[in-house]
C-alpha positions as a Markdown table, in Angstrom:
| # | Residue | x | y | z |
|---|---|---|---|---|
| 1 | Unk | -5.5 | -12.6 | 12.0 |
| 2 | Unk | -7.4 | -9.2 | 11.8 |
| 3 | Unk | -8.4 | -9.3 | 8.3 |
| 4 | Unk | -10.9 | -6.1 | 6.8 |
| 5 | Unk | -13.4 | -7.4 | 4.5 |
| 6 | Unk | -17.1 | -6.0 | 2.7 |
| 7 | Unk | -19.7 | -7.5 | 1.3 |
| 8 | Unk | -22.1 | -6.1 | -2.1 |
| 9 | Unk | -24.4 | -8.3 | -3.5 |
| 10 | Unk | -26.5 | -10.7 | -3.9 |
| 11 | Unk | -25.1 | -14.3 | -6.1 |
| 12 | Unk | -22.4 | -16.3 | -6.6 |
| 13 | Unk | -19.5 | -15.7 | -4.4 |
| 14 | Unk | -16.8 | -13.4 | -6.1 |
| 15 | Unk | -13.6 | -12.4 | -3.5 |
| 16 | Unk | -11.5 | -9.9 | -4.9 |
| 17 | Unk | -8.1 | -10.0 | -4.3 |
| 18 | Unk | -6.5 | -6.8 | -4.2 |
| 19 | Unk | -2.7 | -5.9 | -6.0 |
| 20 | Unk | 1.0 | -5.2 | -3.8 |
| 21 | Unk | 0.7 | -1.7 | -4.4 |
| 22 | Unk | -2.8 | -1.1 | -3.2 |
| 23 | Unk | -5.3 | -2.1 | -1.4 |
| 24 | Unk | -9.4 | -3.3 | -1.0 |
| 25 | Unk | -10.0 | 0.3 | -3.1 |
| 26 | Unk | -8.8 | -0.8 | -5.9 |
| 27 | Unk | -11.8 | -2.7 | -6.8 |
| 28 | Unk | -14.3 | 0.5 | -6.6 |
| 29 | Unk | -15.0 | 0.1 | -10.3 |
| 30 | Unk | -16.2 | -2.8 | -10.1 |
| 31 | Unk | -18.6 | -2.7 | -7.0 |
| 32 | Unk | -20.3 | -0.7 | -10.0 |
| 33 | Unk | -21.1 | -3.7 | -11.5 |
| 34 | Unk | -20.4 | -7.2 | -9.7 |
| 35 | Unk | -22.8 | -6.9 | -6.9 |
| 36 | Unk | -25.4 | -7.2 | -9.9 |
| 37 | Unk | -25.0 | -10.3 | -10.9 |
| 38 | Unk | -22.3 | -11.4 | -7.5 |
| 39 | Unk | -21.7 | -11.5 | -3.9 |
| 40 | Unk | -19.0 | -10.0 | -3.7 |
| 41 | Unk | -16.0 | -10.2 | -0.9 |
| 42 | Unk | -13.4 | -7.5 | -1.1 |
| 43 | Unk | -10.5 | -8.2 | 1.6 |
| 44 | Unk | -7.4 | -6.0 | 2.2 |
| 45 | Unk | -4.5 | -8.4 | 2.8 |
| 46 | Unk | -2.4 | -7.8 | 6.1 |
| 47 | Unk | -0.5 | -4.9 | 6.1 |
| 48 | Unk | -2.8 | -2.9 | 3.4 |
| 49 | Unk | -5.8 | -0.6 | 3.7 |
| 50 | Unk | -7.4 | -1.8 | 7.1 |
| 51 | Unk | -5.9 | -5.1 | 7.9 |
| 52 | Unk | -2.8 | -4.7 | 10.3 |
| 53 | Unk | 0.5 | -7.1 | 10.9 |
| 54 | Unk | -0.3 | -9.4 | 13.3 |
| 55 | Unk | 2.0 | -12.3 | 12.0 |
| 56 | Unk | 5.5 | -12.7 | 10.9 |
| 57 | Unk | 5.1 | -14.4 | 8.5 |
| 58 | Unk | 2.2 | -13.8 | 7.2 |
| 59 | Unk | -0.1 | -16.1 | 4.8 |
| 60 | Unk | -1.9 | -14.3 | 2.6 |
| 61 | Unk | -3.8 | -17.1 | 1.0 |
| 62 | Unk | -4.8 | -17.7 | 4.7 |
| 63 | Unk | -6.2 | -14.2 | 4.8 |
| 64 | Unk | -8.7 | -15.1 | 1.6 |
| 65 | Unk | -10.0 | -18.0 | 3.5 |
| 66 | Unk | -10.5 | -16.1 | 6.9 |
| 67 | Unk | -12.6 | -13.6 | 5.0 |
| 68 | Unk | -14.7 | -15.9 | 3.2 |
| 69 | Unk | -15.1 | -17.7 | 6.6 |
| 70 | Unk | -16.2 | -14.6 | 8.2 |
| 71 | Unk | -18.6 | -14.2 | 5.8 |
| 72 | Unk | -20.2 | -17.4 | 5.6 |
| 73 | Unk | -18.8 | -18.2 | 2.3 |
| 74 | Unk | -17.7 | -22.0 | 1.4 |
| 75 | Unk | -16.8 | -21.6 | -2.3 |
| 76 | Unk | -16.0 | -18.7 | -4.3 |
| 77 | Unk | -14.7 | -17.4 | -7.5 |
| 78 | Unk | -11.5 | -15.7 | -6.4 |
| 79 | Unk | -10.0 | -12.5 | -8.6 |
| 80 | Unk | -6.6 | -11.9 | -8.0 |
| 81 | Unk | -4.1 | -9.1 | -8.8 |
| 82 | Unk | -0.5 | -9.0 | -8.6 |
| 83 | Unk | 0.6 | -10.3 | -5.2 |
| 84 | Unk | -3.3 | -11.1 | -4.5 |
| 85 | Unk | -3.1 | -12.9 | -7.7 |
| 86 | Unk | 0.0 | -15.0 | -5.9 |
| 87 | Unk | -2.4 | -15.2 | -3.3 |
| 88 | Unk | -5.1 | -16.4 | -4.6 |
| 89 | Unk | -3.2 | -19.0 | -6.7 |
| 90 | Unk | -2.1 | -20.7 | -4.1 |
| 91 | Unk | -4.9 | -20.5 | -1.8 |
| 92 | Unk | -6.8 | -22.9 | -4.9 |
| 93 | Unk | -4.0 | -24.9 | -4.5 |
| 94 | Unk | -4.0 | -24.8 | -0.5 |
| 95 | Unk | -7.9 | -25.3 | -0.2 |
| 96 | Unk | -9.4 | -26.4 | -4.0 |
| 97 | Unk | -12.3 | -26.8 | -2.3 |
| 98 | Unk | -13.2 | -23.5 | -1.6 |
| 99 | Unk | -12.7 | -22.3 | -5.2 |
| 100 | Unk | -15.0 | -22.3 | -8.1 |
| 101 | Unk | -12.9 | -20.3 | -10.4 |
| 102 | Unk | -9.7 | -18.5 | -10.9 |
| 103 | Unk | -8.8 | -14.6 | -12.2 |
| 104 | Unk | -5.4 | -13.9 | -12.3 |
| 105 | Unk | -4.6 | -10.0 | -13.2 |
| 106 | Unk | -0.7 | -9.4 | -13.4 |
| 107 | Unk | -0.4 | -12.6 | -11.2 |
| 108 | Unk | 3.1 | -13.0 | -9.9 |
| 109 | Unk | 4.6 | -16.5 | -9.2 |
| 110 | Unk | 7.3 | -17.8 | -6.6 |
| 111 | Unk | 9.8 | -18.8 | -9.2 |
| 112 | Unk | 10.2 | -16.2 | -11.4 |
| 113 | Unk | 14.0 | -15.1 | -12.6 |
| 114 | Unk | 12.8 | -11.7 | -12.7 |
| 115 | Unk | 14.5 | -9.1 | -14.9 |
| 116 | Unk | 17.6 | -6.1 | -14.9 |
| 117 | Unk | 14.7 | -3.8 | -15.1 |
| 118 | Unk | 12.8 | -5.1 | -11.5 |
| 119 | Unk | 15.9 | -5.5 | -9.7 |
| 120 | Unk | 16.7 | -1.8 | -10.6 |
| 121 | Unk | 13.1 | -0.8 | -9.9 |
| 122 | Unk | 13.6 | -2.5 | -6.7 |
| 123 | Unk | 16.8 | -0.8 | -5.9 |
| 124 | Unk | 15.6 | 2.6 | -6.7 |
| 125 | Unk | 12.2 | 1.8 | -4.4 |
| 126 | Unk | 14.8 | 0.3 | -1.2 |
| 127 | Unk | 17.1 | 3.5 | -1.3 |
| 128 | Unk | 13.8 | 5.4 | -1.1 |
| 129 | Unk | 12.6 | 3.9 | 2.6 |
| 130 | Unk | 16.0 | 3.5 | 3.7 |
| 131 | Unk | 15.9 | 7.6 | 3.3 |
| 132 | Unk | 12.5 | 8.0 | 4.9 |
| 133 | Unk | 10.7 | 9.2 | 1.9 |
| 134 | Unk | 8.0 | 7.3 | 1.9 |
| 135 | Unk | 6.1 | 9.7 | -1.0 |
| 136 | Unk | 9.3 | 9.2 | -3.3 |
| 137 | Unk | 9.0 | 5.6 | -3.0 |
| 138 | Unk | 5.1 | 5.5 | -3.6 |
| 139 | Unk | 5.9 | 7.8 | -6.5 |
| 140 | Unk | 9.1 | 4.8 | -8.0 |
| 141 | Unk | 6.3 | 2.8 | -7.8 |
| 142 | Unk | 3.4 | 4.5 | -9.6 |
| 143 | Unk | 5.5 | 5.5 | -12.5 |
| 144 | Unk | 7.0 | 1.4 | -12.5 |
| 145 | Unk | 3.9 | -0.4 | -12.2 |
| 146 | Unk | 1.1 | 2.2 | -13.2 |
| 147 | Unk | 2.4 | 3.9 | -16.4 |
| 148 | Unk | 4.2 | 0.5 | -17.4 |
| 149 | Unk | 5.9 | 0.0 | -20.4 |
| 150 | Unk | 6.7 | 2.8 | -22.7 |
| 151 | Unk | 4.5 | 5.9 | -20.9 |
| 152 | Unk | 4.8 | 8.3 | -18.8 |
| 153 | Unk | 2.9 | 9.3 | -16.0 |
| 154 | Unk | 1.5 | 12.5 | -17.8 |
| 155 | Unk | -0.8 | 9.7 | -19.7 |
| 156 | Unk | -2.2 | 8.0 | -17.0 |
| 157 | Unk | -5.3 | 9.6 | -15.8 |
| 158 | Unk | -4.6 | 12.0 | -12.6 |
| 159 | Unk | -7.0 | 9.6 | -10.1 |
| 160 | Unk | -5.7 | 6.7 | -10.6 |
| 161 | Unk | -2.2 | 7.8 | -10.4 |
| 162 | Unk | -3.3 | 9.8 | -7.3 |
| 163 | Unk | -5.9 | 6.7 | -5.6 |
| 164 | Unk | -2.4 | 4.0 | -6.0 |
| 165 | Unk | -0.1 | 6.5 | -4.7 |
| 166 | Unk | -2.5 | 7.0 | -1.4 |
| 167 | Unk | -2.9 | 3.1 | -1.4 |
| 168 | Unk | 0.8 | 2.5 | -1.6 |
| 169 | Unk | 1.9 | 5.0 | 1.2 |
| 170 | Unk | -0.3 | 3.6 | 3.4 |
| 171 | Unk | 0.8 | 0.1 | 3.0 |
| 172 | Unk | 4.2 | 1.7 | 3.5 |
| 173 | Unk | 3.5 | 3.2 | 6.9 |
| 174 | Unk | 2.2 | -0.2 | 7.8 |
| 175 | Unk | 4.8 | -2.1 | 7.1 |
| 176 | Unk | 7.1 | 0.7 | 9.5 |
| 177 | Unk | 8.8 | -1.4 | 12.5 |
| 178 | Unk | 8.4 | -5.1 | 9.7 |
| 179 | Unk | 11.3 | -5.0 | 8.0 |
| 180 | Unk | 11.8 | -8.5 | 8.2 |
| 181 | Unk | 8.1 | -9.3 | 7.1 |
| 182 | Unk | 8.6 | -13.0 | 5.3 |
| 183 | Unk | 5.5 | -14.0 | 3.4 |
| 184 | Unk | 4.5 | -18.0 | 4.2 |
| 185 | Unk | 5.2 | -20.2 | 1.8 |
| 186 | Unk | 3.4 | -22.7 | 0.4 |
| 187 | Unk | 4.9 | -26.6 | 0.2 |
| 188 | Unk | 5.1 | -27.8 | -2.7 |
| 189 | Unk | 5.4 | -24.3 | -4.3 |
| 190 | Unk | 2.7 | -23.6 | -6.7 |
| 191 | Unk | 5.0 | -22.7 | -9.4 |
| 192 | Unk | 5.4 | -26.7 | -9.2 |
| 193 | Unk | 1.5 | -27.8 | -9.1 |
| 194 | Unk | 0.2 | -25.4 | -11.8 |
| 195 | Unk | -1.1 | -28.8 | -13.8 |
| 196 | Unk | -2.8 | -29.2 | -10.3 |
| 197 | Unk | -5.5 | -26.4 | -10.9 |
| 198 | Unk | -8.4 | -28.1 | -11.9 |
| 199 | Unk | -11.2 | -25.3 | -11.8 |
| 200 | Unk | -11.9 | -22.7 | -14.6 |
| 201 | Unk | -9.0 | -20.1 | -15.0 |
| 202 | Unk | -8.4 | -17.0 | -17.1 |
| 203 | Unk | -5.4 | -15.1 | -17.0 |
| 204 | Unk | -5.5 | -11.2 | -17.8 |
| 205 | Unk | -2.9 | -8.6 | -18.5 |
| 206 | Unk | -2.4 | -4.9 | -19.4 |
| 207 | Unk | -0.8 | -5.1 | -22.7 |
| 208 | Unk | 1.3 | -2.1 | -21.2 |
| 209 | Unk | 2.2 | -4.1 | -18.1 |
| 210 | Unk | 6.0 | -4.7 | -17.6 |
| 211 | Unk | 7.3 | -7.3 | -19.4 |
| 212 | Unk | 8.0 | -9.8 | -16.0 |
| 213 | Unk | 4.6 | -9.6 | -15.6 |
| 214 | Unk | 3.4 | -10.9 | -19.7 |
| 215 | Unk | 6.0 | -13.4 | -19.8 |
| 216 | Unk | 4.5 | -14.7 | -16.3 |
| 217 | Unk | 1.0 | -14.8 | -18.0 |
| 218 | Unk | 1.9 | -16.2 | -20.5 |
| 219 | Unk | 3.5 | -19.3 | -18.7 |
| 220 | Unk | -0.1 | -19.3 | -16.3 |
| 221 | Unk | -1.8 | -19.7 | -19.4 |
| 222 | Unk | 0.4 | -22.7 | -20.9 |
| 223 | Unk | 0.7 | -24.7 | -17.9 |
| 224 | Unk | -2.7 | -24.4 | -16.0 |
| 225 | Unk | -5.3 | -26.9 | -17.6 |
| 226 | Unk | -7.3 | -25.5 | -20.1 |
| 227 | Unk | -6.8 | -21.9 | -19.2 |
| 228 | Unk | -7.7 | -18.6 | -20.3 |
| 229 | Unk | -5.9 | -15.9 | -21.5 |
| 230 | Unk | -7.1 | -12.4 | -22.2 |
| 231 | Unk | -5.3 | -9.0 | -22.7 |
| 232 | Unk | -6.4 | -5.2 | -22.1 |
| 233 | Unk | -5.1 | -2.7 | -24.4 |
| 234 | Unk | -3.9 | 0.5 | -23.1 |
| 235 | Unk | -3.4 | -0.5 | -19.6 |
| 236 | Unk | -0.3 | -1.6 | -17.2 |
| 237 | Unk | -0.7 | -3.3 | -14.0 |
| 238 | Unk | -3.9 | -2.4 | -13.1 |
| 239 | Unk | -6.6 | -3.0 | -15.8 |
| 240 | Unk | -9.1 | -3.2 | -13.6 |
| 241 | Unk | -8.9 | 0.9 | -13.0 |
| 242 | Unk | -7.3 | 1.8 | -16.3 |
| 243 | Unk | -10.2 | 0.2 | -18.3 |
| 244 | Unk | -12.9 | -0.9 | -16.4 |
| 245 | Unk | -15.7 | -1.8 | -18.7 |
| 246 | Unk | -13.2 | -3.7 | -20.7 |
| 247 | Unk | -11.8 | -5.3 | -17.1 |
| 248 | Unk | -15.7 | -6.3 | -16.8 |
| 249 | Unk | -16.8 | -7.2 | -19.7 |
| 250 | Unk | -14.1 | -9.9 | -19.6 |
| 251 | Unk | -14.2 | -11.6 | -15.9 |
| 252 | Unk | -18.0 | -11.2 | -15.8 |
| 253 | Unk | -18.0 | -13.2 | -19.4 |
| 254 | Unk | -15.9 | -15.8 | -18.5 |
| 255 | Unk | -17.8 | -16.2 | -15.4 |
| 256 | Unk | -20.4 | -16.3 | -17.1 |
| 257 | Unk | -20.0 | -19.0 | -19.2 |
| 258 | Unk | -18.8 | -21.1 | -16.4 |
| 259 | Unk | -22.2 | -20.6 | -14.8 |
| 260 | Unk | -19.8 | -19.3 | -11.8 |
């Protein structure tokens, strides 16, 4: 595998795990501020930002681990979001060695029974690339997963509606000729080991997030040891771009106190 990574800092590793519907730029706001206190590894997964499909399928958690060993990293705090969330869940689980900490941001898992609502979202996103229109699909998915619950897209600010929309359309032209693309999965599935975790965790969601994705958080929270849980008012999916200084103030704290 080809996988894009960057390094900031100066610290404790941090590798920052970036969401389905973007890529490594999500994390912008917070090369503000990590790198201060972090090294930092940001990675795009295959198929996203800079990384190209070289496998079918393709092991994201495998990904994390080829980026930290490309960067001469053994152990690292991993922050994942959404499908890097996934990601980086089971790459603790894969290699618990290599991780000092877990941040899960709108972490998805592999048995979810997710809801009328997703499946129609996901409907409405598949008739879009079967037609081609790879800009109405990016757009199903901004308003799904960026405005969230109860708002529209007139309320989210203009750049980050306009930064995810870029990010998704490029992992869209991607993914062009992959229509089979199978993610690998992991044996024993981690929704089946979560008492396994045994490193410091905290789970975070926008309070405006869909409500898959709370519910999920919620059942992180109750079944990993001793985990975290922290919520960000007035944010969806992405709290680390909605509300950064909140976003911050949280991860950095907890690990902080971890002395991770």
């Amino acid at each position: 595998m080809s996988v894009w990574y960057d390094v900031h800092g100066e610290g404790p590793a941090v590798a920052l795990v970036h969401a389905g519907i973007t890529d490594s730029r999500m994390w912008e706001p917070q090369l503000r501020s990590f790198p201060d206190s972090h090294t930092v590894v940001r990675l795009d997964l295959p198929g996203f930002g800079r990384s190209p499909i070289e496998t079918n399928p393709v092991s994201y958690r495998e990904s994390i681990g080829e980026a930290l060993d490309a960067t001469g990293v053994a152990r690292a705090a991993v922050v994942g979001s959404s499908l890097g969330g996934r990601a980086a869940l089971e790459f603790a689980l894969d290699s618990p060695e290599r991780v000092s900490a877990l941040v899960l941001v709108g972490a998805a898992i592999d048995d979810h029974d997710w809801s009328d609502a997703m499946e129609a979202f996901d409907a409405e996103e598949e008739a879009a690339l079967e037609r081609g229109d790879l800009e109405g699909a990016a757009i199903v998915n901004v308003d799904f997963w960026v405005a969230g619950t109860g708002r529209s897209l007139d309320e989210i600010d203009p750049d980050v509606r306009e930064l995810v929309a870029e990010m998704q359309r490029h992992a869209f032209e991607l993914s062009k000729g992959h229509d089979d693309l199978r993610a690998a999965r992991l044996e024993p599935p981690a929704s089946q080991r979560l008492g396994d975790i045994a490193v410091p965790t905290v789970v975070v969601t926008g309070d405006e997030d869909v409500e898959d994705i709370r519910v999920i958080g919620d059942r992180l929270a109750r079944e990993i040891p001793d985990a975290e849980r922290a919520h960000i008012a007035g944010a969806a999916h992405l709290p680390n771009l909605e509300r950064p200084e909140e976003f911050d103030r949280i991860v950095l704290g907890f690990l902080g106190r971890h002395g991770v």
